[in-house]
Structure formats: structure tokens, C-alpha cells
C-alpha positions as CSV (number, residue, x, y, z in Angstrom):
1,X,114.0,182.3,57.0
2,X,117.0,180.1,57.7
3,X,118.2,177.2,55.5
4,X,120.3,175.1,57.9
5,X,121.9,171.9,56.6
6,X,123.7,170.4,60.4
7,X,124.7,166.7,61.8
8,X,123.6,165.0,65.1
9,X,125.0,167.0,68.3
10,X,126.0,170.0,66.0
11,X,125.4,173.5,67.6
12,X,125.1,177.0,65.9
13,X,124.7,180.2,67.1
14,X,122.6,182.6,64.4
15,X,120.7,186.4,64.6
16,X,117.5,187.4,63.5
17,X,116.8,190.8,62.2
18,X,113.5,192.1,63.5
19,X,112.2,195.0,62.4
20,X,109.0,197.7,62.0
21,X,108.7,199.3,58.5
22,X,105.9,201.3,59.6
23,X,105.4,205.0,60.9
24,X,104.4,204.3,64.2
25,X,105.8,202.0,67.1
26,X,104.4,198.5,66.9
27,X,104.2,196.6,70.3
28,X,105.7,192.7,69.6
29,X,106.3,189.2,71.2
30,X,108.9,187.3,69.2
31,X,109.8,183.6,70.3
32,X,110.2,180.3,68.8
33,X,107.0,178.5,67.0
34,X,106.2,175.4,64.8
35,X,105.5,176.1,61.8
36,X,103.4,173.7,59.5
37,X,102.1,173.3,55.7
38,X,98.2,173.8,55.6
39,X,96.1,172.1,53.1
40,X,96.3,173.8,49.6
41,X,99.5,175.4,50.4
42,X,100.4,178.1,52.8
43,X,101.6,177.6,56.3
44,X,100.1,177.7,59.9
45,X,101.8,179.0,63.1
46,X,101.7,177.6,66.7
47,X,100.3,180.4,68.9
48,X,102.4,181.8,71.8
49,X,102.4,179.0,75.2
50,X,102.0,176.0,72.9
51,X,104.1,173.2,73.8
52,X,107.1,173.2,71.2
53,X,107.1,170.1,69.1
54,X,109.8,168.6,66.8
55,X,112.8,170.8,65.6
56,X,111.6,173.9,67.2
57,X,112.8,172.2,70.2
58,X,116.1,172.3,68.9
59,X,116.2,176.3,69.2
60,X,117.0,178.1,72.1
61,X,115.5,181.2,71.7
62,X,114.6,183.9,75.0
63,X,110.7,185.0,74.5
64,X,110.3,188.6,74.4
65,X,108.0,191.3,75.0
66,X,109.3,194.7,73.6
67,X,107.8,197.7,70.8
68,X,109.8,198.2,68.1
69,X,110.3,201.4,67.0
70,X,109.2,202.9,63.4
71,X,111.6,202.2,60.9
72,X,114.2,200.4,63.0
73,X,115.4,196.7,62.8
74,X,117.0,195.2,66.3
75,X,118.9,191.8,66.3
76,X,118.6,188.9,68.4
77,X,120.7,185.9,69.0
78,X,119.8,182.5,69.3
79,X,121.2,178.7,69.0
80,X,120.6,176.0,67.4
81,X,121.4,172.4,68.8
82,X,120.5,169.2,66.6
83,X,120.1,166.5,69.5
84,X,122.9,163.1,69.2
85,X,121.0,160.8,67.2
86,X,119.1,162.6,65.3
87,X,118.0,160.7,62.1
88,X,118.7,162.2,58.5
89,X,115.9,164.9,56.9
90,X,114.4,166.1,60.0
């Protein structure tokens, strides 16, 4: 969860933590995905090879294919860049 607060042609590099809490490898694909509310609350996410949409095309973020191993976290880097223009609350 991020809570970014950036101006029109900003730029900022963050890491993600990803991890497996469980006891046995788990195989993953992390990458970049709208997110959006569902009716009654909740939220839905854009499956893997849907066209990015909105501010998720802000991030630039490498897809990966990797297992991550029990009860290890790995970090990624990524960037985010808020386009010139870019009107306020989006």
C-alpha cells in the first residue's frame, strides 16, 4: 500500500516488499494492475496482460515470474512518474 501525494512531471523511485509466510515455496507473478472499488465495498483487480489504464500507467514496474521462498520477503524497485499536466486528485 503506498500513499503518494506528487505534482505534474514529478518522478519517484520506491521498493516493494514481497514476501511468502508460509511453509512451503509459493510460485508468483508480481507486476503492476488497476485496482478498482466494487459495488458494496471491496476492490477488484485487473488480471495479468490487461491493458493498463489510468495511474497504473504512471508506474514502471518489470513483470516477474519467480517462487518465493518460505518465510522470506525479497524487494523490488520501481518508479513512479506523474505525466506534465496532470490535473489535481488523480
Amino acid at each position: 500500500y503506498f500513499d503518494l501525494t506528487m505534482k505534474p512531471g514529478e518522478r519517484r523511485s520506491l521498493r516493494v516488499a514481497i514476501g511468502n509466510a508460509g511453509t512451503d515455496p509459493a510460485p508468483a507473478k508480481i507486476y503492476a494492475a488497476d485496482v478498482y472499488t466494487l459495488v458494496n465495498g471491496g476492490f477488484g483487480l485487473r488480471t495479468e496482460g490487461e491493458p493498463a489504464t489510468g495511474p497504473t500507467t504512471w508506474i514502471d514496474f518489470a513483470e516477474e515470474t519467480l517462487s518465493l521462498e518460505p518465510e522470506r520477503t525479497i524487494e523490488r524497485k520501481f518508479a513512479v512518474r506523474v505525466p506534465d499536466g496532470t490535473a489535481p486528485g488523480q
